[in-house]
KEKE-3310 file (N, C-alpha, C; in steps of 0.2 Angstrom, whole numbers, plus 5000, padded with zeros to 4 digits):
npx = (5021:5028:5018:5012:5019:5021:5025:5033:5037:5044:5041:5046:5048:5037:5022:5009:5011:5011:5016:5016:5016:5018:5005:5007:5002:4987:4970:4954:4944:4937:4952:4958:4965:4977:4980:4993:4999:4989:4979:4966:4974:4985:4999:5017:5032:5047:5061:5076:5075:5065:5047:5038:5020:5006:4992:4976:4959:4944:4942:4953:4970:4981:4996:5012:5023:5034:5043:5045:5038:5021:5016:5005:4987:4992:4990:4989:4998:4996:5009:5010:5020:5024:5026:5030:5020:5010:4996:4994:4998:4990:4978:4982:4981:4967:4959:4962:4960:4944:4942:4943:4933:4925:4917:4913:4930:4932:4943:4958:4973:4981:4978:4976:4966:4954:4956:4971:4974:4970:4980:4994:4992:4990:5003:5015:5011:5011:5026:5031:5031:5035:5050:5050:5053:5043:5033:5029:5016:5013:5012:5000:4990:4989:4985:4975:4965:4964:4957:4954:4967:4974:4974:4981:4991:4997:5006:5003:4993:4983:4983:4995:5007:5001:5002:5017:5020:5013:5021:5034:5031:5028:5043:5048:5041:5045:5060:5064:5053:5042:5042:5037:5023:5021:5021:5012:5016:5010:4996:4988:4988:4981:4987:4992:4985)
npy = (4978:4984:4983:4994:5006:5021:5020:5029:5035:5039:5051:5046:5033:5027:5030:5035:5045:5060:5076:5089:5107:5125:5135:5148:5163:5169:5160:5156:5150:5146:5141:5130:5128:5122:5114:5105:5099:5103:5096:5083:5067:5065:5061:5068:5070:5077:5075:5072:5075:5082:5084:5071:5065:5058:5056:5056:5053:5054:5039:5033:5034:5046:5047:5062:5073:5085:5098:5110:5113:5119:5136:5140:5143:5145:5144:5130:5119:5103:5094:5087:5079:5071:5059:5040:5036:5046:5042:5036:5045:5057:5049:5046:5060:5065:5055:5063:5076:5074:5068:5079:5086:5078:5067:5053:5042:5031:5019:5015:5018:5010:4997:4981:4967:4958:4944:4946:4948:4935:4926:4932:4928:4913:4910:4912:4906:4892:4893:4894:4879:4875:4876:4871:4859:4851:4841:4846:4838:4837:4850:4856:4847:4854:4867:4865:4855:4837:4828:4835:4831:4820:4804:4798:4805:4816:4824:4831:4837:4853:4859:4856:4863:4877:4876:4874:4888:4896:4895:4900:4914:4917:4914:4926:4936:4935:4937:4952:4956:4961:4974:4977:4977:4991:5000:5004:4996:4989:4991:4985:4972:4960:4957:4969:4982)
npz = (5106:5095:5085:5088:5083:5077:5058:5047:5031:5019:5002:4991:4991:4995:4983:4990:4999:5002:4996:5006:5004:5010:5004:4987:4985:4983:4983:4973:4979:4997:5007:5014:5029:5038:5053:5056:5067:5077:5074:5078:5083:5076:5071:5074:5065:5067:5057:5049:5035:5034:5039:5046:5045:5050:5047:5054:5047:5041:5040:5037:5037:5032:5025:5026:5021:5023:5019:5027:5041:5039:5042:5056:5050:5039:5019:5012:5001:4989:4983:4965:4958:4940:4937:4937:4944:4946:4944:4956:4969:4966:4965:4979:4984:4980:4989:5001:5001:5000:5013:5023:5016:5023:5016:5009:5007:4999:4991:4995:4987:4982:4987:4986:4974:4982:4978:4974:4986:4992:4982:4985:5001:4997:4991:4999:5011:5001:4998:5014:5015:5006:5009:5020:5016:5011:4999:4980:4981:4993:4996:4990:4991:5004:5004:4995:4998:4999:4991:4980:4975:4962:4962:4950:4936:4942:4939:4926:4931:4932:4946:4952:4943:4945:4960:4958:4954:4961:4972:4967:4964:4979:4983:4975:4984:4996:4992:4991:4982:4988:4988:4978:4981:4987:4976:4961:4950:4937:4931:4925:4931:4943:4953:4959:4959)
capx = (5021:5031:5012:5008:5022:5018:5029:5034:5036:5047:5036:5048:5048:5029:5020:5002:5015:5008:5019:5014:5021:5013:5005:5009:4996:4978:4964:4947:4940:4935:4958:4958:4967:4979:4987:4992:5000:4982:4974:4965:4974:4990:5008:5019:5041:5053:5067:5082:5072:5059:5041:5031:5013:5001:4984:4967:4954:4941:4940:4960:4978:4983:5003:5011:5029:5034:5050:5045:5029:5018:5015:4998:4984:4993:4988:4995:4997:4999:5015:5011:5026:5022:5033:5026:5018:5006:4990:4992:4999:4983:4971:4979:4977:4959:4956:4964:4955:4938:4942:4943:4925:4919:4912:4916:4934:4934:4947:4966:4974:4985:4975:4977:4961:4952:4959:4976:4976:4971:4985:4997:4993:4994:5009:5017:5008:5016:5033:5034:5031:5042:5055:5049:5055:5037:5034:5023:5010:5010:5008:4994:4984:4989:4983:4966:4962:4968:4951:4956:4972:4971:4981:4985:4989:4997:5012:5002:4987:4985:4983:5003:5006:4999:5007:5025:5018:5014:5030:5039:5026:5031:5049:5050:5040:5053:5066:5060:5045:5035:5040:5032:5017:5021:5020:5007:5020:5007:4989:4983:4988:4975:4991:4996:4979)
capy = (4985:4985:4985:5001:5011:5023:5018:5036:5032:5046:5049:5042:5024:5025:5037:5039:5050:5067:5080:5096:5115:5132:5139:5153:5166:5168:5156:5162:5146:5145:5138:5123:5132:5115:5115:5099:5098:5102:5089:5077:5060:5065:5056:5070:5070:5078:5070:5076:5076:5087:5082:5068:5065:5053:5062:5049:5059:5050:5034:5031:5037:5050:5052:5068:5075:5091:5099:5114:5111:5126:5140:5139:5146:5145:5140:5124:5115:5097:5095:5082:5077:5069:5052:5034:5037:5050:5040:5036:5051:5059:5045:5050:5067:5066:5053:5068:5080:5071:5069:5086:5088:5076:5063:5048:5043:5028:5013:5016:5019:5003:4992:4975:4966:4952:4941:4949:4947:4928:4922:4931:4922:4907:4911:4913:4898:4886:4892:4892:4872:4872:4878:4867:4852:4846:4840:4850:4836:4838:4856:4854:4845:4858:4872:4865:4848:4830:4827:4839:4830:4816:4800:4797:4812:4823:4826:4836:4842:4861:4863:4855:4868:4881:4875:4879:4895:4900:4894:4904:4920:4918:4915:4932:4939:4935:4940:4959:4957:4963:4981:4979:4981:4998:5002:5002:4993:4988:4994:4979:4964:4958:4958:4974:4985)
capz = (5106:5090:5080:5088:5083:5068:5051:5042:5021:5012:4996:4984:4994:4995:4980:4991:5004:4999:4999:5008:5004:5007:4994:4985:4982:4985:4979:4973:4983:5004:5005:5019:5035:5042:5058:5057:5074:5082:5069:5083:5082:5072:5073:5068:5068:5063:5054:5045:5027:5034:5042:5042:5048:5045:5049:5054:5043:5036:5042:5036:5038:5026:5027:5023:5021:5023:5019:5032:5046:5036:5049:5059:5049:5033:5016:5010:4993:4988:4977:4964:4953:4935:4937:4935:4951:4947:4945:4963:4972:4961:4971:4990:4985:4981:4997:5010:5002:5001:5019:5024:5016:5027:5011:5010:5002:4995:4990:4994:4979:4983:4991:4982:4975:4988:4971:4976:4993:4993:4980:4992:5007:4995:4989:5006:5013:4998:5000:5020:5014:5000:5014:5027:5013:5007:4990:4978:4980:4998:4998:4985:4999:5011:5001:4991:5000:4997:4987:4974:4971:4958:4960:4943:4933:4944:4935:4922:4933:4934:4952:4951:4941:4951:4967:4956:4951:4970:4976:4962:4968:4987:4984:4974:4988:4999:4991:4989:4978:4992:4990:4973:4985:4990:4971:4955:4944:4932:4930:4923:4935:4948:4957:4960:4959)
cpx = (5024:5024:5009:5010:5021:5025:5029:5037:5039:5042:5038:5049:5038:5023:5013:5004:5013:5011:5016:5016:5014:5013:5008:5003:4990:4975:4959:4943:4939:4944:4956:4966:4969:4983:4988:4997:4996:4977:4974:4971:4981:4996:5011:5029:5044:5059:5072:5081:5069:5054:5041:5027:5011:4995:4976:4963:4950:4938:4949:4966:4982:4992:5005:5019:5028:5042:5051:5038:5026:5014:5009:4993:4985:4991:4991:4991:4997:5002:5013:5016:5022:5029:5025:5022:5011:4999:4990:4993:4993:4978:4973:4978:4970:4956:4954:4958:4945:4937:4941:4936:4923:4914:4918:4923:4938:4941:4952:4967:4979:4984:4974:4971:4958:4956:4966:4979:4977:4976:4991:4999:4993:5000:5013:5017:5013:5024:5037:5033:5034:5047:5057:5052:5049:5036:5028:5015:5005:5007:5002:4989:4984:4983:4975:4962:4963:4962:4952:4960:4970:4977:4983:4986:4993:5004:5009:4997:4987:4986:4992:5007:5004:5000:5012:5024:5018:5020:5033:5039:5030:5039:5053:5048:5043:5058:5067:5056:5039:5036:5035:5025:5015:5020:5015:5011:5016:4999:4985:4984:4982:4982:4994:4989:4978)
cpy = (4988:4987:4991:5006:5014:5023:5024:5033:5040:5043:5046:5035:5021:5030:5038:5042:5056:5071:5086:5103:5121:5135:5145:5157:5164:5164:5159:5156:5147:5142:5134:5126:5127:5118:5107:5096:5098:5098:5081:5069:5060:5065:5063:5071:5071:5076:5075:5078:5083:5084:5079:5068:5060:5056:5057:5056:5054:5044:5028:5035:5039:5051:5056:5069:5084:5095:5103:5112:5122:5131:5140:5144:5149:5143:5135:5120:5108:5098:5089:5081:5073:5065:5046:5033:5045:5049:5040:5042:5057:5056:5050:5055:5068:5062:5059:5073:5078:5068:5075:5087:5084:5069:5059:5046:5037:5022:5016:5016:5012:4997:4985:4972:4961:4947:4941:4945:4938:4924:4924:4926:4916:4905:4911:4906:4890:4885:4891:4883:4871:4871:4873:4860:4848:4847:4843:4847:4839:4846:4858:4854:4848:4864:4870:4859:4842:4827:4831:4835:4821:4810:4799:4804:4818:4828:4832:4840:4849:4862:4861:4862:4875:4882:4880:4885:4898:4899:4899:4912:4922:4919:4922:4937:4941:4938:4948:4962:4959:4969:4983:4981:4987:5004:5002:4999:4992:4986:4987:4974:4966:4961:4964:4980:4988)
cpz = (5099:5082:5080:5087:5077:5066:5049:5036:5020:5004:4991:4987:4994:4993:4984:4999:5000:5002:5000:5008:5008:5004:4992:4983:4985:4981:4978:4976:4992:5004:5014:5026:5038:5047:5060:5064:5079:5078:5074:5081:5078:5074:5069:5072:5064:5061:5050:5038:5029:5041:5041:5048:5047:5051:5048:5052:5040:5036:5039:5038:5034:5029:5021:5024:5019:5024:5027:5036:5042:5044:5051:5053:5039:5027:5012:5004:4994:4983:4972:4955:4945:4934:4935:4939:4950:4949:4954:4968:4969:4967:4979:4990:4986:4985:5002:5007:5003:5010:5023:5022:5019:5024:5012:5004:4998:4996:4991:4990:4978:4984:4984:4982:4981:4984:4974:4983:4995:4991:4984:4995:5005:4994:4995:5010:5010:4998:5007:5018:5012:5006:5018:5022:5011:5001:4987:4977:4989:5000:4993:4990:5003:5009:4998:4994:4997:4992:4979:4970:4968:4959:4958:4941:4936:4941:4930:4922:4935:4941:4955:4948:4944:4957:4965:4957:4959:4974:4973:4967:4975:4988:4979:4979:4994:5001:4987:4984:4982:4992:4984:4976:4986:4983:4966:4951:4937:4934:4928:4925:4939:4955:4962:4960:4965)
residu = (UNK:UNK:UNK:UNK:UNK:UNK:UNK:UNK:UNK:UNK:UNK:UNK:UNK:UNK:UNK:UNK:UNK:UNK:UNK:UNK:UNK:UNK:UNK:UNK:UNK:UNK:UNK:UNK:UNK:UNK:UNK:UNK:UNK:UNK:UNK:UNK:UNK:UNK:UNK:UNK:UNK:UNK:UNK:UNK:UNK:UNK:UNK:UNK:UNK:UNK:UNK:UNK:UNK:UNK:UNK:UNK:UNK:UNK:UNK:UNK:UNK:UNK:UNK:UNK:UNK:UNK:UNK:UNK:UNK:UNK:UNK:UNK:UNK:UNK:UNK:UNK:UNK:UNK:UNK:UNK:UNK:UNK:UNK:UNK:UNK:UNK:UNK:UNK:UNK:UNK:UNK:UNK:UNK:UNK:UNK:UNK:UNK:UNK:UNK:UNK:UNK:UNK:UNK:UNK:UNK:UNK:UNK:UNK:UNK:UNK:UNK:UNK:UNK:UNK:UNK:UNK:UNK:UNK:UNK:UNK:UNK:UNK:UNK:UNK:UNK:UNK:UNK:UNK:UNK:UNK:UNK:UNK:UNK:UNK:UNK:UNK:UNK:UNK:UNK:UNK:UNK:UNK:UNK:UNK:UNK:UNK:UNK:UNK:UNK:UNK:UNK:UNK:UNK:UNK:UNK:UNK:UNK:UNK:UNK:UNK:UNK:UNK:UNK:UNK:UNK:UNK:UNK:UNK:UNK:UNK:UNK:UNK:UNK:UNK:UNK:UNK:UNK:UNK:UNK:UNK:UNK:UNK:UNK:UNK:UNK:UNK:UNK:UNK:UNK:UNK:UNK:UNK:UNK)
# end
């Protein structure tokens, strides 16, 4: 049961939390009229910060924060701050919105590459073995196949090497390098993307 309960993200824990106000003023556009408590499919609870939501639109799970729930029929903003966090709170903004029209909305702005996601679960893999007490040959051969690995030579063969590297990986993910996930830290790793 515990897989089917919804997760709420405050936005400064998780930047593609999009914060929600009511606007000020008129628009000279058609303005987007939310009741997000008759929005089909929507988790919403109030907390001692404020709102959250998280709103199925689209083909994903837009979450939302809300100091106040905006009154039926109202017109409502997205707040977006200029922190290190913008590029992204930028993306889920323009996902939700591209939700709302109906068109298609594209990559998570966090989603990690295929590249990404694989060294992960290698990362993860090599350390629960480190753990378990097997030597970097043996989880070598767990992870790439005993054909790979070279009788002679291993001492200075890359994929040794690269075991350490995935050990290291796994044991900073561990040891709370996985909230780096929750963030863009750096725009040009494969890692983090």
């Amino acid at each position: 049961m515990f897989d089917k309960q919804a997760v709420f993200w405050s936005p400064e824990a998780l930047p593609t939390v999009l914060t929600v106000c009511m606007a000020n003023g008129p628009t000279a556009s058609n303005p987007y009229e939310l009741d997000f408590a008759g929005l089909r499919g929507t988790v919403l609870r109030e907390a001692p910060d404020g709102w959250h939501a998280i709103v199925p639109l689209g083909g994903a799970k837009h979450r939302l924060w809300m100091r106040e729930l905006p009154r039926r029929g109202s017109l409502v903003a997205v707040k977006l701050s200029f922190d290190r966090n913008f590029d992204v709170r930028l993306q889920a903004a323009h996902r939700f919105w591209m939700a709302l029209e109906q068109r298609p909305i594209g990559r998570p702005p966090l989603a990690p590459s295929i590249g990404a996601q694989h060294r992960h679960i290698l990362a993860l893999r090599a350390t629960d073995g480190w753990l378990e007490g097997n030597s970097y040959r043996n989880i070598a051969q767990g992870l790439f196949g005993k054909s790979r690995i070279p009788d002679r030579g291993w001492k200075t063969h890359d994929l040794r090497s690269r075991t350490i590297r995935l050990v290291h990986q796994g044991l900073r993910l561990i040891r709370g390098g996985y909230r780096d996930l929750l963030r863009n830290k750096d725009k040009n790793s494969d890692d983090t993307t």
